[in-house]
C-alpha positions in Angstrom: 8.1 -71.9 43.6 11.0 -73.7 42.3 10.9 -77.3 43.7 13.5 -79.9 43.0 15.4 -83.0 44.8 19.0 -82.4 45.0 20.7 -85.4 46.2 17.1 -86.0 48.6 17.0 -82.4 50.0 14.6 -80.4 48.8 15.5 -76.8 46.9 13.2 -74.2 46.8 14.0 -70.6 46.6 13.3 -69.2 50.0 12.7 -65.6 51.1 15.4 -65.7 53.9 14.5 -62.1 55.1 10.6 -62.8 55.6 10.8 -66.0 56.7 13.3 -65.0 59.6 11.6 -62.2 60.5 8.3 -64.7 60.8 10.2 -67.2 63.0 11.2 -63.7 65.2 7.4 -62.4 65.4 6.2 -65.5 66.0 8.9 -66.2 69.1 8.1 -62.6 69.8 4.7 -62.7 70.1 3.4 -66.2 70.5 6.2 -67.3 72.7 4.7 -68.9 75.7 4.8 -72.3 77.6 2.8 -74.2 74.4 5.3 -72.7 71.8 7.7 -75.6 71.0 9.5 -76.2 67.4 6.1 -78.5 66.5 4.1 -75.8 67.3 6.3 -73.3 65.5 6.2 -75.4 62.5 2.3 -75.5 62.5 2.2 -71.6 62.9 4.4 -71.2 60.1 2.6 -73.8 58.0 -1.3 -71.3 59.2 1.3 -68.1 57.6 2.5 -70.3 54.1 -0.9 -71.5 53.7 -3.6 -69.0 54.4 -1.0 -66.5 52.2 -1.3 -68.8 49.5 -5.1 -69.1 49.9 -5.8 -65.3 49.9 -2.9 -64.8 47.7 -1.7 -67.4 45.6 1.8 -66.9 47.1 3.0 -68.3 50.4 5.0 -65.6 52.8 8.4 -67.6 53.0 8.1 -69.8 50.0 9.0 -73.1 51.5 7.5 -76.4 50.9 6.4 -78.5 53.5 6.6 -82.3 54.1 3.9 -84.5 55.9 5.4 -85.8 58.3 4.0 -87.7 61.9 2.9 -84.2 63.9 1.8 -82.5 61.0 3.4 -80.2 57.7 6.8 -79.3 58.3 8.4 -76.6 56.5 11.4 -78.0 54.9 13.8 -75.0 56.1 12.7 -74.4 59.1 15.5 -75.7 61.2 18.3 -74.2 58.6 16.2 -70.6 59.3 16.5 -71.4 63.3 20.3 -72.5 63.1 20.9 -69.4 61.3 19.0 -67.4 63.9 21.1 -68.7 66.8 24.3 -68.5 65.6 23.2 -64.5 64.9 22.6 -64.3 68.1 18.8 -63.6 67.7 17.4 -66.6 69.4 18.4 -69.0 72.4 17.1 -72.4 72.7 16.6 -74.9 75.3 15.9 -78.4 75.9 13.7 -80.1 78.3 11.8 -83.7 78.6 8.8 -84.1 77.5 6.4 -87.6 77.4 8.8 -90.2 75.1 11.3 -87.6 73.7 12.7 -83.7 74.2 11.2 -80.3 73.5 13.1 -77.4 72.0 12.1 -73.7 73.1 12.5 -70.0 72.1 14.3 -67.5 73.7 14.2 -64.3 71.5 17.7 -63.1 72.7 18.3 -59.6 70.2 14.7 -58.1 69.3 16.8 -55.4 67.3 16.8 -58.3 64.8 13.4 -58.3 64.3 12.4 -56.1 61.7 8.4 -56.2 61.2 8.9 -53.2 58.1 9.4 -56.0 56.0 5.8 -57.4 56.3 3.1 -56.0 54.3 0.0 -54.6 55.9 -1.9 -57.5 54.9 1.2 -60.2 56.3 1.4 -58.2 59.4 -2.7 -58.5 59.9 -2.3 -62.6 58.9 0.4 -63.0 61.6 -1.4 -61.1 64.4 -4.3 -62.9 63.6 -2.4 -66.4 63.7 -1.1 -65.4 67.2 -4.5 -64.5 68.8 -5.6 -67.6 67.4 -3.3 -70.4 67.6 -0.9 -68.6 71.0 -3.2 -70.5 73.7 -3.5 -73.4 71.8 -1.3 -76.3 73.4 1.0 -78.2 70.3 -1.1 -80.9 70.4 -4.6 -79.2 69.6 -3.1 -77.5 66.7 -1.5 -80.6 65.6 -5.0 -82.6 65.1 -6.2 -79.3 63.7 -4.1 -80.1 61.0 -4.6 -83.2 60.5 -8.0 -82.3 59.8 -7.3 -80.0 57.2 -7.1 -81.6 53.1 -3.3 -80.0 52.6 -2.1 -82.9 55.2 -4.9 -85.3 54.5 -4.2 -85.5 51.3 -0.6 -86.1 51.1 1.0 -89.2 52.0 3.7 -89.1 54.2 7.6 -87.7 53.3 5.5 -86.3 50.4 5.5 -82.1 49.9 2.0 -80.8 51.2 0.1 -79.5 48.2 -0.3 -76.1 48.3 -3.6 -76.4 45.8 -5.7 -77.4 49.2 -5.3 -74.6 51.2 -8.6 -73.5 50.2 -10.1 -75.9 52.5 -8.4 -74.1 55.5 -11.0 -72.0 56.9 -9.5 -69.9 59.4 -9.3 -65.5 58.8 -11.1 -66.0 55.8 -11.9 -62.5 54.5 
């Protein structure tokens, strides 16, 4: 995984075409009244993560940042801006306690094209769904908060990767 700081944004050598296709399953399938962009980003981070555990190799090789709510994947709103102007996905806006909510619409499921997980990806991301899909943002948030890959970084830091073995959900 290539990291670097360009100019303060952080370049890593994505895979666009999985990591699209995870944003579109997860929309897909664990798109209900709890799945907001915090929430995506946690359900993301469960897919990076646990792939790296198992696999020494995350799905959509992004980093992710500590931030307030949790890891965020550094390219996760580049991969949704992409996504809408496709065509794939709608979003909406609504209030929510001190600030706004964004939500998924998956708008062209012909876009969604689950041939390019393998049978173990596609396993991990059914598995984070019947898990984490009931789970309101704010549970799965202080689950990872819990974990060492946030606890251990300091915030606007890149999440360490190394600690994912402490995550001890779908362990085989």
């Amino acid at each position: 995984m290539g990291k670097a700081l360009e100019r303060g944004v952080i370049a890593t050598k994505i895979d666009q075409r999985l990591y699209k296709n995870a944003v579109l399953y997860f929309i897909k399938y664990c798109n209900n009244r709890y799945l907001h962009q915090t929430k995506l980003n946690k359900l993301l981070y469960y897919l990076d993560f646990i792939s790296y555990r198992d696999n020494k190799k995350s799905v959509t090789e992004d980093v992710y940042i500590h931030k307030q709510y949790g890891p965020v994947p550094a390219h996760a709103d580049e991969i949704l801006t992409q996504l809408k102007q496709q065509g794939a996905i709608g979003t909406s806006m609504s209030s929510h306690k001190d600030g706004e909510m964004i939500s998924f619409e998956l708008k062209d499921e012909s876009q969604l094209d689950e041939s390019v997980f393998s049978p173990e990806q596609k396993k991990l991301l059914k598995e984070i769904c019947d898990e984490f899909g009931g789970w309101p943002t704010e549970k799965i948030v202080a689950q990872t908060h819990l974990e060492a890959p946030w606890f251990y970084s300091k915030p606007y830091e890149i999440v360490d990767y190394a600690y994912a073995q402490d995550i001890g959900f779908f362990r085989k």
